[in-house]
C-alpha positions as a LaTeX table, in Angstrom:
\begin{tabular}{lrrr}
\hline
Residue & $x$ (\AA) & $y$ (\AA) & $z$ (\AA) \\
\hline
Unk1 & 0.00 & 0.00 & 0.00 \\
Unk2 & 2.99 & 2.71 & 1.16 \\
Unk3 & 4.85 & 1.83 & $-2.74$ \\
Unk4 & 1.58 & 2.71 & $-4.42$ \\
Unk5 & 0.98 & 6.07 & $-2.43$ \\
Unk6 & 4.38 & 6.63 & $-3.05$ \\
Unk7 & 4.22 & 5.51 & $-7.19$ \\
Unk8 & 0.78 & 7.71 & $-7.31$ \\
Unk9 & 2.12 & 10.82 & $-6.03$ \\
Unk10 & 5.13 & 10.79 & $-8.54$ \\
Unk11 & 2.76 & 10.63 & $-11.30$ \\
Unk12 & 0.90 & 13.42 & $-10.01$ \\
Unk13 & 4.65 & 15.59 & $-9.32$ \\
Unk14 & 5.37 & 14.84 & $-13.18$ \\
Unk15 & 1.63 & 15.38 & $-14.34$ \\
Unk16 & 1.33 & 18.31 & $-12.68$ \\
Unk17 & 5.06 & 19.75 & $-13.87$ \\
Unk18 & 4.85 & 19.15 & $-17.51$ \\
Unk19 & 1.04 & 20.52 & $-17.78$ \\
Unk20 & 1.61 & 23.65 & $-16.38$ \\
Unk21 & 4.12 & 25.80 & $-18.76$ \\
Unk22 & 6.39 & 27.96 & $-17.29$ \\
Unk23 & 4.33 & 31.66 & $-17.97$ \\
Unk24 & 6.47 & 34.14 & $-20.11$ \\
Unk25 & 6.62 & 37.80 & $-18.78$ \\
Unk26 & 3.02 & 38.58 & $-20.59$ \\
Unk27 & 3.41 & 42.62 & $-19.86$ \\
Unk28 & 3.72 & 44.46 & $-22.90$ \\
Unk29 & 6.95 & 46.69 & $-23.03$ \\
Unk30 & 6.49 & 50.24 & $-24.07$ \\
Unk31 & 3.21 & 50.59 & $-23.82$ \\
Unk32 & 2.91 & 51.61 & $-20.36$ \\
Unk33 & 3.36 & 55.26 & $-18.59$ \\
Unk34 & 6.32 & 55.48 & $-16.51$ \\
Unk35 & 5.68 & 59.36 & $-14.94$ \\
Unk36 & 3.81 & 58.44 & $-12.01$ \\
Unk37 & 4.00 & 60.82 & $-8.84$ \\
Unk38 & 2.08 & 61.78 & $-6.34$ \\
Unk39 & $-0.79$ & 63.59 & $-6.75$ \\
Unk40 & $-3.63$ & 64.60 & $-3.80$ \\
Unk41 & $-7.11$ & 63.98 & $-4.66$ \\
Unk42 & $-9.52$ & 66.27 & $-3.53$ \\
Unk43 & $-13.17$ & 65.27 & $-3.32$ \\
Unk44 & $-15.33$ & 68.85 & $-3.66$ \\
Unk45 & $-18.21$ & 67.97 & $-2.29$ \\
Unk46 & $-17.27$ & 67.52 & 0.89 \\
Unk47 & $-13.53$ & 68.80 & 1.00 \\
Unk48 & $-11.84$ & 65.24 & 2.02 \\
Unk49 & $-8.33$ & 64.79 & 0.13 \\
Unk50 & $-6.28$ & 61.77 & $-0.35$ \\
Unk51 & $-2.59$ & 61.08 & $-1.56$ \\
Unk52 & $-1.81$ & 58.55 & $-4.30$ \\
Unk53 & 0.08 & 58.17 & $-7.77$ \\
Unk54 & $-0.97$ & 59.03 & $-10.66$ \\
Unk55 & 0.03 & 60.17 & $-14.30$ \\
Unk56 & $-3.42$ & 62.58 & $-14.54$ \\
Unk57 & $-1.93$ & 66.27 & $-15.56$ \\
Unk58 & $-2.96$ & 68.93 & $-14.04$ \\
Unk59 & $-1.45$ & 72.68 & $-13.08$ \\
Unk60 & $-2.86$ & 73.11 & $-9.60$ \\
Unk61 & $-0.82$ & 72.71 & $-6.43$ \\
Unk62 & $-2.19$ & 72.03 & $-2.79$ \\
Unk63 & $-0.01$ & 72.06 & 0.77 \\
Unk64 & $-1.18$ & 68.21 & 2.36 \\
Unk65 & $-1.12$ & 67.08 & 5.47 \\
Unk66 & 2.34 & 66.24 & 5.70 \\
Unk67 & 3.63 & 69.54 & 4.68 \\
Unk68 & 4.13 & 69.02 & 1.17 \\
Unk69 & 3.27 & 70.51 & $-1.99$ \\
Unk70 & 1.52 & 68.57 & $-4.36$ \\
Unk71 & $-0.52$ & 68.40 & $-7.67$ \\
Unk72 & $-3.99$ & 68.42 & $-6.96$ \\
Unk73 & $-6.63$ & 67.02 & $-9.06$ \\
Unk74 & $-10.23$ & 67.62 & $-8.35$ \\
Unk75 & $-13.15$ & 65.20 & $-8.19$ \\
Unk76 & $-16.98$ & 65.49 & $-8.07$ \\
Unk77 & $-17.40$ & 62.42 & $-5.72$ \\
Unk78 & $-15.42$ & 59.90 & $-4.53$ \\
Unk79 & $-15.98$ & 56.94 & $-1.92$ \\
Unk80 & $-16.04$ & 59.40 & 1.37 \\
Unk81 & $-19.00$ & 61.15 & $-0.19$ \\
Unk82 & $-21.07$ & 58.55 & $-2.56$ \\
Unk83 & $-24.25$ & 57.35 & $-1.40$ \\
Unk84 & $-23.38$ & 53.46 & $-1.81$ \\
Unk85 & $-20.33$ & 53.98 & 0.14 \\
Unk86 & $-21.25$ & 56.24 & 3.06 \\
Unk87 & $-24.48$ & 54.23 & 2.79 \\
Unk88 & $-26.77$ & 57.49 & 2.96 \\
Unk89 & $-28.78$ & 58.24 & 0.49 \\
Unk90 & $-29.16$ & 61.78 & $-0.75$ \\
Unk91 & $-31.79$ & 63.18 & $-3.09$ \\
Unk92 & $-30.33$ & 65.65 & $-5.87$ \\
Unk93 & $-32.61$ & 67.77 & $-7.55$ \\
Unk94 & $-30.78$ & 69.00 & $-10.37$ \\
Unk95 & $-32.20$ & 71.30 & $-12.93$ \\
Unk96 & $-36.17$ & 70.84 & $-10.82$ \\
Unk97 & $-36.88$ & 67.00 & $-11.77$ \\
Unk98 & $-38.88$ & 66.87 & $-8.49$ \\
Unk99 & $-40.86$ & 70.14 & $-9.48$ \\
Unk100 & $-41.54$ & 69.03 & $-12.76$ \\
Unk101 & $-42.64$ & 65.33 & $-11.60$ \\
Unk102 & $-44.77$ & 66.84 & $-8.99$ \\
Unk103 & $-46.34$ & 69.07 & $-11.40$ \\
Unk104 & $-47.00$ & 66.66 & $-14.16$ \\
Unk105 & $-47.85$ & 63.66 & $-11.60$ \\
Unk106 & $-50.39$ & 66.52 & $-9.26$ \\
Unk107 & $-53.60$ & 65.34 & $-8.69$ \\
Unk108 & $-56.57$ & 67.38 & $-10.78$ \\
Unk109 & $-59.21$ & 68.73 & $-8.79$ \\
\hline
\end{tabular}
C-alpha cells in the first residue's frame, strides 16, 4: 500500500510539472506610462483629500497634510461622499426633476 501512495504521487509531481508551462513575462513593453507621482485627490463635495500616484496632468498645487506641496486634481465624488459607500442616500434635484414630476404627476381637482 505505502509503494503505491508513493508511485501515485510521482505521477501526479510529473503530471502536474509538464502541464503547467512555465508563464512568459506577458506585460507588454512600451506601452505603459512610466511618470507616475504623487498627486492629492480632492473630493469637492465635501472637501476630504487623499494622496496617491498618478500620471493625470494637471497645473494646480495644494499644501497636504504632511507639509508638502503637491498636484492636486479635483473630483466630483469619490468613496467618502457617494451614497453606496457612506451608505446614505441623498436626493439631488438637479435642474427641478422633483418640481416638474410633482407638477405633471399633481392630482386634478
Amino acid at each position: 500500500m505505502d509503494n503505491y501512495r508513493t508511485f501515485a504521487i510521482q505521477i501526479l509531481n510529473n503530471r502536474t510539472a509538464k502541464s503547467v508551462p512555465p508563464k512568459p513575462n506577458s506585460m507588454k513593453k512600451g506601452i505603459h506610462p512610466e511618470s507616475y507621482r504623487f498627486v492629492v485627490f480632492k473630493d469637492m463635495s465635501n472637501g476630504t483629500s487623499f494622496l496617491s500616484k498618478s500620471t493625470a496632468a494637471t497645473k494646480e498645487t495644494i499644501v497636504y497634510e504632511d507639509g508638502k506641496e503637491y498636484p492636486v486634481i479635483k473630483l466630483e465624488i469619490s468613496n467618502t461622499s457617494h451614497p453606496f459607500y457612506t451608505g446614505k442616500n441623498v436626493l439631488v434635484d438637479t435642474a427641478g426633476r422633483i418640481d416638474k414630476f410633482k407638477k405633471r404627476y399633481a392630482k386634478k381637482d
